[in-house]
Structure formats: C-alpha cells, structure tokens
Short mmCIF file of the C-alpha atoms (twelve columns), coordinates in Angstrom:
data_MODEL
# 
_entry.id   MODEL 
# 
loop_
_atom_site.group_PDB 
_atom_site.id 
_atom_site.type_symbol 
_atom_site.label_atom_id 
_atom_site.label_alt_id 
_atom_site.label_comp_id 
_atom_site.label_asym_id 
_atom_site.label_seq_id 
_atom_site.Cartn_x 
_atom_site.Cartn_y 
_atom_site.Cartn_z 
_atom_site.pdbx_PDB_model_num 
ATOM 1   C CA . UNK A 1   -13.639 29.685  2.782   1 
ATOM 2   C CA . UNK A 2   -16.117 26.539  3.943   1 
ATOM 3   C CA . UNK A 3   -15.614 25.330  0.565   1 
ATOM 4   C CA . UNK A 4   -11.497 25.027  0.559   1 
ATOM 5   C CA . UNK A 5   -11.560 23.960  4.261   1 
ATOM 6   C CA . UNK A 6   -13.365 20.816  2.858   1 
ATOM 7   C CA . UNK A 7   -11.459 20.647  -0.389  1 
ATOM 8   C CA . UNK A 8   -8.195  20.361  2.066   1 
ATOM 9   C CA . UNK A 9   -10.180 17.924  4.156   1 
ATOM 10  C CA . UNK A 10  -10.615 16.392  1.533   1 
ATOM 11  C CA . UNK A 11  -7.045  15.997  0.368   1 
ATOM 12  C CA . UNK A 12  -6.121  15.232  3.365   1 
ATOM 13  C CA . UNK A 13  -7.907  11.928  4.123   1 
ATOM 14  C CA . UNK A 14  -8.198  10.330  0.316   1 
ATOM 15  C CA . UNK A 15  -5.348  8.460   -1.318  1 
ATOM 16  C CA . UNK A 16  -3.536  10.315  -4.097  1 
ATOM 17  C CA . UNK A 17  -5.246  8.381   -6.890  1 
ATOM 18  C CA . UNK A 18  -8.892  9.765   -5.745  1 
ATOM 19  C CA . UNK A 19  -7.571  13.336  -5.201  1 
ATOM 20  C CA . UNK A 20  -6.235  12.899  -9.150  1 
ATOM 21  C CA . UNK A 21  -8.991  12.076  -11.036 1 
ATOM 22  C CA . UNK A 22  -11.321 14.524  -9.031  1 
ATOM 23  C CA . UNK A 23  -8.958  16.862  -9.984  1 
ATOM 24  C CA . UNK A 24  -8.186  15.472  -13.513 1 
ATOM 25  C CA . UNK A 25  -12.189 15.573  -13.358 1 
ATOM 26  C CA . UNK A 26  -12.204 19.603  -12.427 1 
ATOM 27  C CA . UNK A 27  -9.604  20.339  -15.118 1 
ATOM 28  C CA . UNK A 28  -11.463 18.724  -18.060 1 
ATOM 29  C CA . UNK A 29  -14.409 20.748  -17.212 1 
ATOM 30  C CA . UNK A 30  -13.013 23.330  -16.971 1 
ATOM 31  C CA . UNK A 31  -10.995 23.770  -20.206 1 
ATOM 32  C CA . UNK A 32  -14.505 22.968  -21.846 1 
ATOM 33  C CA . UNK A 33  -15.869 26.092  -20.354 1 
ATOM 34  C CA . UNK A 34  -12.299 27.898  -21.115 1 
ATOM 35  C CA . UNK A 35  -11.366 26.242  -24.516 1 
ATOM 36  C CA . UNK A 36  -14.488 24.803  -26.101 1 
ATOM 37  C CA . UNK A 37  -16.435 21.279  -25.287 1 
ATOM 38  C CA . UNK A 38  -14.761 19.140  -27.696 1 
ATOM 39  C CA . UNK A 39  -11.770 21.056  -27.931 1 
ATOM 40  C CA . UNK A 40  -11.576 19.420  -23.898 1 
ATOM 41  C CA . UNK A 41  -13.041 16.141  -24.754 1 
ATOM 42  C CA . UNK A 42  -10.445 15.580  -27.861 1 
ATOM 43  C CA . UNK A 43  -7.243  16.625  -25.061 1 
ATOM 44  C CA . UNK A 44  -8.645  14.434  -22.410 1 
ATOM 45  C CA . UNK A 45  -9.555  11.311  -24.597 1 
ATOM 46  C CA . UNK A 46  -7.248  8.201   -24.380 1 
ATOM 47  C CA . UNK A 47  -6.366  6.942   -27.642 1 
ATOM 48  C CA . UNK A 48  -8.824  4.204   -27.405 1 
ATOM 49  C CA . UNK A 49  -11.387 6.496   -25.408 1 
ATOM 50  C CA . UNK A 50  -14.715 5.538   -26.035 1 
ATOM 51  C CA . UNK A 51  -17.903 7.810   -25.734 1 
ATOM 52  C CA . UNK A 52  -21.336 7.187   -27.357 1 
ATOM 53  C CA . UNK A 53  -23.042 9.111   -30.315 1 
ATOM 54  C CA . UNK A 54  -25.588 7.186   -29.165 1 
ATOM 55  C CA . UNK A 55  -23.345 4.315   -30.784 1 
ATOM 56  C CA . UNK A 56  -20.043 3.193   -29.236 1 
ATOM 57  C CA . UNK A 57  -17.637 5.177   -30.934 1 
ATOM 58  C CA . UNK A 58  -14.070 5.844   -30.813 1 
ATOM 59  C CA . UNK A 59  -13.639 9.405   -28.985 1 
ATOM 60  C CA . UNK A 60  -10.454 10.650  -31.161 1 
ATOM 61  C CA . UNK A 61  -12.576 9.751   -34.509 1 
ATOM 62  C CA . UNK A 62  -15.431 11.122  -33.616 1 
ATOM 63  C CA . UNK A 63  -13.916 14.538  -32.383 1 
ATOM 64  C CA . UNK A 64  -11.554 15.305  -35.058 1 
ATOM 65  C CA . UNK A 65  -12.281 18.395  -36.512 1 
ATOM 66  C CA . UNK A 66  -15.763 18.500  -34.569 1 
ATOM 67  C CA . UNK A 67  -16.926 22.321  -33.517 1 
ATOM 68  C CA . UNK A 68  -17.614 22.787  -30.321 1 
ATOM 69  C CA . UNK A 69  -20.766 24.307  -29.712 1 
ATOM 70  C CA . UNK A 70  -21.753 27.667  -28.652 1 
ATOM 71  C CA . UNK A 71  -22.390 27.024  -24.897 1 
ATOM 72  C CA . UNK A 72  -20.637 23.965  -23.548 1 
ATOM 73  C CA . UNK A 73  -22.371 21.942  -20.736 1 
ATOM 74  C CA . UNK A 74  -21.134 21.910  -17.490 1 
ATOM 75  C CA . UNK A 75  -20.134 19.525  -14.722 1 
ATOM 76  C CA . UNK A 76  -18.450 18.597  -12.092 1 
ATOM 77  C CA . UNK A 77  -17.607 15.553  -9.801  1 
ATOM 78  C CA . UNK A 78  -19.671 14.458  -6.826  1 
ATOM 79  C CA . UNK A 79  -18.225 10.825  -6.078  1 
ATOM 80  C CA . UNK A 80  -14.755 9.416   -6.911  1 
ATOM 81  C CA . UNK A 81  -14.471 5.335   -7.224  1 
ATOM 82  C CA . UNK A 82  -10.894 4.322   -6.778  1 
ATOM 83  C CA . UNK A 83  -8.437  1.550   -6.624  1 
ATOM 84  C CA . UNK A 84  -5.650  1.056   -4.253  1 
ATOM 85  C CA . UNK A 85  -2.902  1.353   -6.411  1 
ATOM 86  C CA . UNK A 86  -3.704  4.770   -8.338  1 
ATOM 87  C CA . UNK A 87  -4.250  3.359   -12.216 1 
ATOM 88  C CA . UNK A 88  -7.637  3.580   -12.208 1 
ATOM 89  C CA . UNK A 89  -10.222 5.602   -11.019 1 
ATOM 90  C CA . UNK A 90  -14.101 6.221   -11.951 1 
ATOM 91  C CA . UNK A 91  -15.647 9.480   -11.047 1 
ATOM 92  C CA . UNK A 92  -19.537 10.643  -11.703 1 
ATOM 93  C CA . UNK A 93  -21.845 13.907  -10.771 1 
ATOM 94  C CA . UNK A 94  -23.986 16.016  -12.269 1 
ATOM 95  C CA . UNK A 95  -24.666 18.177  -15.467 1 
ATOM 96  C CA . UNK A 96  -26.248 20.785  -16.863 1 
ATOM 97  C CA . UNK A 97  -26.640 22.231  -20.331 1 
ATOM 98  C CA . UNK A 98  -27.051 25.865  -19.719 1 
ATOM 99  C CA . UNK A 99  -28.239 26.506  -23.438 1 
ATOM 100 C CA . UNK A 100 -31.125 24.586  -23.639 1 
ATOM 101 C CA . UNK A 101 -31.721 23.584  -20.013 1 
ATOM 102 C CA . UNK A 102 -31.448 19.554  -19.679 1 
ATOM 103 C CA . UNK A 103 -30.171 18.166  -16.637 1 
ATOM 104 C CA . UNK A 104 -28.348 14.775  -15.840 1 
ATOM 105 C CA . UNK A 105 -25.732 13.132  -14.706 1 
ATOM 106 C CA . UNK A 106 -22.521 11.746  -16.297 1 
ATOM 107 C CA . UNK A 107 -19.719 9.201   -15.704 1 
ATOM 108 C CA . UNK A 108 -15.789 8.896   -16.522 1 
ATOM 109 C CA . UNK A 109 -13.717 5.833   -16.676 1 
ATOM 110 C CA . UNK A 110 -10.276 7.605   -15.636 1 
ATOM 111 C CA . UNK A 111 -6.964  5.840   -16.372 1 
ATOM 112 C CA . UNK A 112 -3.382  6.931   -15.367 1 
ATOM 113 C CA . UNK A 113 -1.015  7.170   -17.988 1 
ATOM 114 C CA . UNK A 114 3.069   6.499   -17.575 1 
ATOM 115 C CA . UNK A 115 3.458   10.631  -17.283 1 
ATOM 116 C CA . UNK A 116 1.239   10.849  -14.393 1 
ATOM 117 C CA . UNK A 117 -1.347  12.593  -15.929 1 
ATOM 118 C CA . UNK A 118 -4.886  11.045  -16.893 1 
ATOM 119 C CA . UNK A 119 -7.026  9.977   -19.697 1 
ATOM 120 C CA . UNK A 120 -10.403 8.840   -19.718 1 
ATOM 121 C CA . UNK A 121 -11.635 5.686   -21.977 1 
ATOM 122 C CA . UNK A 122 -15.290 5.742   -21.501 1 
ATOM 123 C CA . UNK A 123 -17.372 8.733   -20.925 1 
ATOM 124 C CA . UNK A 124 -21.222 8.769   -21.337 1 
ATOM 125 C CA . UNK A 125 -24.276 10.708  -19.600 1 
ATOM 126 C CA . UNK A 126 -28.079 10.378  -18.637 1 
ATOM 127 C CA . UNK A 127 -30.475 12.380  -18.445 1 
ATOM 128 C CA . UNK A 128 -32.519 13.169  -14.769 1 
ATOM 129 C CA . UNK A 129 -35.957 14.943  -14.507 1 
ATOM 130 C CA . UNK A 130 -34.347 17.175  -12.131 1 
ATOM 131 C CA . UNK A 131 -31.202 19.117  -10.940 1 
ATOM 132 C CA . UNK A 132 -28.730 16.532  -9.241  1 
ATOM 133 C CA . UNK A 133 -27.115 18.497  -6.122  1 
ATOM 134 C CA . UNK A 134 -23.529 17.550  -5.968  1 
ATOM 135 C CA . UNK A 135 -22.572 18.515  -2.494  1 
ATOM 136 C CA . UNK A 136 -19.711 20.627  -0.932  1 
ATOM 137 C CA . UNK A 137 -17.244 18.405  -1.212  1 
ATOM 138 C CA . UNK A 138 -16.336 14.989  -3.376  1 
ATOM 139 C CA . UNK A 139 -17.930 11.662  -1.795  1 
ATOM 140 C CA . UNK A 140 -15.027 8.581   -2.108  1 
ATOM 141 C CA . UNK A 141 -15.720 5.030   -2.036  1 
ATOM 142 C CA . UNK A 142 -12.633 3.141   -1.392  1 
ATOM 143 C CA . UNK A 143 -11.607 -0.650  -1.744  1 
ATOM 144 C CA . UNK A 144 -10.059 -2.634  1.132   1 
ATOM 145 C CA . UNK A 145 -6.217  -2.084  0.416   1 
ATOM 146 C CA . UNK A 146 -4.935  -4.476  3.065   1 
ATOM 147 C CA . UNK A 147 -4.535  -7.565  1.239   1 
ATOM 148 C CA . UNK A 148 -2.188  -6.319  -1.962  1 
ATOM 149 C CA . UNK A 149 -0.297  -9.282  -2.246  1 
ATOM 150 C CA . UNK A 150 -3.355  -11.244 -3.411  1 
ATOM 151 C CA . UNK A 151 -3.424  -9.993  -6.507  1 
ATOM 152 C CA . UNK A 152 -3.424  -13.249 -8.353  1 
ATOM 153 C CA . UNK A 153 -6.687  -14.047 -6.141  1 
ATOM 154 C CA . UNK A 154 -8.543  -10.928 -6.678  1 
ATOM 155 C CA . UNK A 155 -8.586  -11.227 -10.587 1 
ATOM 156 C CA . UNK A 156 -9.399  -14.896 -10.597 1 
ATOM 157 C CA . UNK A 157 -12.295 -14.086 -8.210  1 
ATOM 158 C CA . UNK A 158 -13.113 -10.646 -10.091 1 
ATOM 159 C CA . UNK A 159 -13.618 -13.443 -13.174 1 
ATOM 160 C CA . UNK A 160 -15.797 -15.873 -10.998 1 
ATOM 161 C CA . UNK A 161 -17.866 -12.805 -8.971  1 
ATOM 162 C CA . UNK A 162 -18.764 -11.170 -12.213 1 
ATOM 163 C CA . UNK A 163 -20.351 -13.905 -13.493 1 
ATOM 164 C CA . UNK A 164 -22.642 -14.045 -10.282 1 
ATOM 165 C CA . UNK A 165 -26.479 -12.668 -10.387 1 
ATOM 166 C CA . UNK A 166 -25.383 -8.915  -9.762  1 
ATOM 167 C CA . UNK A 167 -28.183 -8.239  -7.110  1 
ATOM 168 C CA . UNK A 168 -26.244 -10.743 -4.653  1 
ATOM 169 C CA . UNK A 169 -22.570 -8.940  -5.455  1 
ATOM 170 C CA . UNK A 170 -24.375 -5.014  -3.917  1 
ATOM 171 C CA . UNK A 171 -22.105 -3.027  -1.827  1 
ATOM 172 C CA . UNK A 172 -24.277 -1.987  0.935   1 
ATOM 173 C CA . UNK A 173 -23.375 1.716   -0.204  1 
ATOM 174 C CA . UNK A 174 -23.962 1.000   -4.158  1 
ATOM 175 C CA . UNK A 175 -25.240 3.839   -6.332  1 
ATOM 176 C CA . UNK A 176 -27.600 3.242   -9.197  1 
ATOM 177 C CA . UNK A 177 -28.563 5.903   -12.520 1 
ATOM 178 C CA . UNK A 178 -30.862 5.230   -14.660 1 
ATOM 179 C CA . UNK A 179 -32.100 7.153   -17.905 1 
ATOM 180 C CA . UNK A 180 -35.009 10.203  -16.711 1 
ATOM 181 C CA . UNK A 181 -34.600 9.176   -13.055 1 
ATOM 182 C CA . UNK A 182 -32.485 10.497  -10.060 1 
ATOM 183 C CA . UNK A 183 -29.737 8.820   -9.102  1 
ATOM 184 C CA . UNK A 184 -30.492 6.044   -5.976  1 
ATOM 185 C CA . UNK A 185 -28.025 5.554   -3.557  1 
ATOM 186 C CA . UNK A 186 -27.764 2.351   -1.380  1 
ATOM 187 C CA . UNK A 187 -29.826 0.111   -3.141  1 
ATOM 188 C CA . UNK A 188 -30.786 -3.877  -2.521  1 
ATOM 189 C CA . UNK A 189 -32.109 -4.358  -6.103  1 
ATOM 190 C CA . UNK A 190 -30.722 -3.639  -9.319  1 
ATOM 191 C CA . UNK A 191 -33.099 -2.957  -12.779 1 
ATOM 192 C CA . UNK A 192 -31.239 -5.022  -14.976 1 
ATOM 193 C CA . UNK A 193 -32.030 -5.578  -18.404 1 
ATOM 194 C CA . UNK A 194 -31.435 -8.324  -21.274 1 
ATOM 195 C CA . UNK A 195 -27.364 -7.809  -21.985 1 
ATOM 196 C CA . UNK A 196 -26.211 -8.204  -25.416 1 
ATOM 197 C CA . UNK A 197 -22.425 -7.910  -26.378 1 
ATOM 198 C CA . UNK A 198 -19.620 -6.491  -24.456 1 
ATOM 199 C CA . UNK A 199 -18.758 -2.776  -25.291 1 
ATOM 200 C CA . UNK A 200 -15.914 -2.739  -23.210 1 
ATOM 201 C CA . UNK A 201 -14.426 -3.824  -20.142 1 
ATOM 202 C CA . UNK A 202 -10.907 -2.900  -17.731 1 
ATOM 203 C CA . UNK A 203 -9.356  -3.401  -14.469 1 
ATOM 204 C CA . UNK A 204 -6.868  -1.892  -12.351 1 
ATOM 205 C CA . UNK A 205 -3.022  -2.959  -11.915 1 
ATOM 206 C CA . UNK A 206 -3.345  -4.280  -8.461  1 
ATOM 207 C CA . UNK A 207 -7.086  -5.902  -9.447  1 
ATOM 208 C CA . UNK A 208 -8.973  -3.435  -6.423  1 
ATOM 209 C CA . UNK A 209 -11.082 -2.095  -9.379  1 
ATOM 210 C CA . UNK A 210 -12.948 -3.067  -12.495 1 
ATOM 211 C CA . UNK A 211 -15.832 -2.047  -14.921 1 
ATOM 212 C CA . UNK A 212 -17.892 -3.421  -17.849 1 
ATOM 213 C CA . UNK A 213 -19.922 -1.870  -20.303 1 
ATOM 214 C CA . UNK A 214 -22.660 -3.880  -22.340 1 
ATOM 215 C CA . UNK A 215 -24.762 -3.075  -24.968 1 
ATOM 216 C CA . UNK A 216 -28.317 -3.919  -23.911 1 
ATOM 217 C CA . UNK A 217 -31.067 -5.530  -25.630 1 
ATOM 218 C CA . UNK A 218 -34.864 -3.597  -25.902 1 
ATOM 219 C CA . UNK A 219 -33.731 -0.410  -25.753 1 
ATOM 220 C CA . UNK A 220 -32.953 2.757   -27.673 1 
ATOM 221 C CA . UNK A 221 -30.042 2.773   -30.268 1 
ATOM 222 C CA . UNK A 222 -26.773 2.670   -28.216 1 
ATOM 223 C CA . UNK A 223 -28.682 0.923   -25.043 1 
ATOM 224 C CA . UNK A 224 -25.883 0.051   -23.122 1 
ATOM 225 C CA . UNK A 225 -25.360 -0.195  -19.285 1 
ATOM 226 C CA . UNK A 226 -21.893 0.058   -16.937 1 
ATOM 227 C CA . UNK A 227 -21.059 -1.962  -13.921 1 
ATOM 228 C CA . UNK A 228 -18.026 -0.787  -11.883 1 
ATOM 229 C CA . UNK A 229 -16.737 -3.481  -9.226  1 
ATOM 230 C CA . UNK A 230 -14.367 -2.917  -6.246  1 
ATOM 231 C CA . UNK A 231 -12.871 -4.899  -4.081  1 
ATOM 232 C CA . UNK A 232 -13.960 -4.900  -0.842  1 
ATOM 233 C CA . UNK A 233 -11.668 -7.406  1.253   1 
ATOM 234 C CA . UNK A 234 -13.550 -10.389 3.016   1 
ATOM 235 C CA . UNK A 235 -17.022 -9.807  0.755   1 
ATOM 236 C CA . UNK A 236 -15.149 -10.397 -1.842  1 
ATOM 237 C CA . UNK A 237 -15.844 -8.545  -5.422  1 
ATOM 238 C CA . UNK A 238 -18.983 -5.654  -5.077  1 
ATOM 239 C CA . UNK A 239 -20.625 -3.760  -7.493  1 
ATOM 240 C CA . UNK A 240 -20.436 -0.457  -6.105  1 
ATOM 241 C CA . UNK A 241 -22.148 1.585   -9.092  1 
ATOM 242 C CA . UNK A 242 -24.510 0.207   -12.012 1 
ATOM 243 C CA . UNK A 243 -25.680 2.270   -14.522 1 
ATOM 244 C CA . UNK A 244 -28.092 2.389   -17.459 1 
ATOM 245 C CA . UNK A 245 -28.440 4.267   -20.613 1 
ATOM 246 C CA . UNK A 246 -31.031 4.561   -23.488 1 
ATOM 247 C CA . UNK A 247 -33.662 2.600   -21.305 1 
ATOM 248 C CA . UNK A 248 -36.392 4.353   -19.565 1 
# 
C-alpha cells in the first residue's frame, strides 16, 4: 500500500517523459524475468542500440539467436534523468545476478520512438562491492524547462560547455559510478581518466539533455566512460551523472 501511494506520488509530480522510461525501465525487466534476458534485451534494443561485450557492439548483432541464460539478472530503476520535451530520457539503479551472486549497478540511454513507445541505444553495467539499495520510490533529476525557445542557444552552448574541464560543469546534485565502488552522490570532483575515441554520443529534441560515451585509455578491454549533461537554466550545461567502466 506505502509502495503505490508513492508510485502515484510519484506520477503525479514528474513530467510524462520521466514516468515513461521508469516505466519503459520496469517493463524491460520484467519481460527478462518473464521471457528470458536476451529475449528482453533483443525487444527493447533500438536498431542502432549499443551495449558492450566488453567491446562496443551493436545490440541487435550481438543478440541474434543468443540463449538466454538460465537465471536472468535482475533490476530495477532508482533515478530517472530527463529532458523537457519527452525524447530522451536516462535512467540507472541497481542489479543483481541471483545465480552467481554479483552485485552492481547499470545504466540505460532511453529514446522515444514516433509510436510512443521506447528503445534504448546504450546499455552497460558495473560492478559494486556491495548491494545498492534503490529506495521506495524513483529519484528524478529534472532540467530547467522555462526557457524552450532557446533551443538554438542551448546546443551551441551544449557544444562549447562540453568541451570545458568537466569538474567545473558539476551539478551540485551529480551522481558518480565507478567500477567495484558504490555509487557517490553529490560530488565536487570527478575521477577522470585519459579519453580515447568517441563511442557514441546524442541529445534531446529540445537540447535539455545530452550524453557521451568514450572509450578510455589504461584500462581493461572495452574501458569506456559516460557523461550525461542537462540543462539547468542560468548555470548553463551540467553534468549531472559520470560514469566509468573497466577501470578500477
């Protein structure tokens, strides 16, 4: 009962495009529990999904004809990283593989497609020396949606701000993940490491929201990290969640 009196809460205060991909978010777990781990990956893939193996790799390639194994993992969603105009939408939270045990957590680019419905185009995981707690109900960070008419601005900034020493573009409520660590919320100071070539990279219609992925040099095969940037009015272009993978 506590539990749908926050979901409805919830869905009450966040804009449609967060309620969407937490929900898009549920539903992809869920038919991997129901239907078989890849079986769920392969439906929820965008054509030009990309997931890591540790590689980058194109999801539909990879999958086809892949057997799921046994015992899926599970997940679910603890934060949800929108933009104002619903065509984008990045959500993280924990894991857990109940077969043999590991723990982590794991992040989805979400994008909207013309139907409605939505795809992701990069999903990838870490791994965390502990359980990650998720909470009762989905955290939201938001971008400051009362300037849409400046689109044109935003992306010229988002392509000036991004080229910026990250640690001085923070959101004061930024999340980091790193590989065998728990995740740290508000930080000041980012570990970055030696970048090497852009994996991939997107942005939302209205410019509120963007992410890059690079590959990253000194690390294990498939190194790679992911910056996710949202707008947040008069500071401008923040990175509100930076992640790395196959560095420890």
């Amino acid at each position: 009962m506590i539990q749908a009196a926050l979901l409805l809460l919830t869905a009450a205060t966040a804009p449609p495009a967060s309620i969407g991909a937490e929900q898009a978010e549920r539903a992809f777990a869920a038919m991997a529990q129901r239907d078989g781990q890849w079986t769920a990956f392969r439906a929820y893939a965008a054509r030009d999904g990309l997931m890591f193996a540790p590689e980058p790799v194109k999801a539909q390639a990879f999958l086809a004809g892949r057997e799921n194994p046994p015992v899926p993992v599970m997940w679910w969603p603890a934060t949800a990283i929108t933009a104002c105009d619903g065509s984008l939408a990045i959500s993280t939270g924990p894991w857990i593989g109940a077969a043999e045990g590991g723990t982590g957590t794991f992040t989805t680019v979400w994008r909207r497609q013309a139907d409605g419905g939505w795809k992701w185009l990069l999903d990838h995981g870490r791994s965390t020396p502990a359980f990650v707690p998720a909470g009762r109900a989905v955290a939201h960070m938001f971008p400051d949606c009362s300037s849409r008419a400046e689109k044109p601005a935003r992306a010229q900034r988002l392509a000036e701000e991004t080229s910026l020493a990250p640690d001085r573009r923070l959101a004061a409520d930024a999340v980091q993940q790193r590989e065998g660590r728990m995740p740290e919320k508000a930080v000041r100071t980012l570990a970055l490491q030696p970048q090497g070539a852009l994996i991939a990279e997107g942005r939302s219609d209205d410019a509120t929201l963007a992410w890059q992925a690079h590959a990253l040099k000194g690390g294990k095969p498939g190194a790679h990290d992911l910056a996710v940037w949202q707008w947040r009015g008069a500071d401008g272009w923040r990175i509100v969640l930076y992640e790395t993978i196959g560095i420890e």
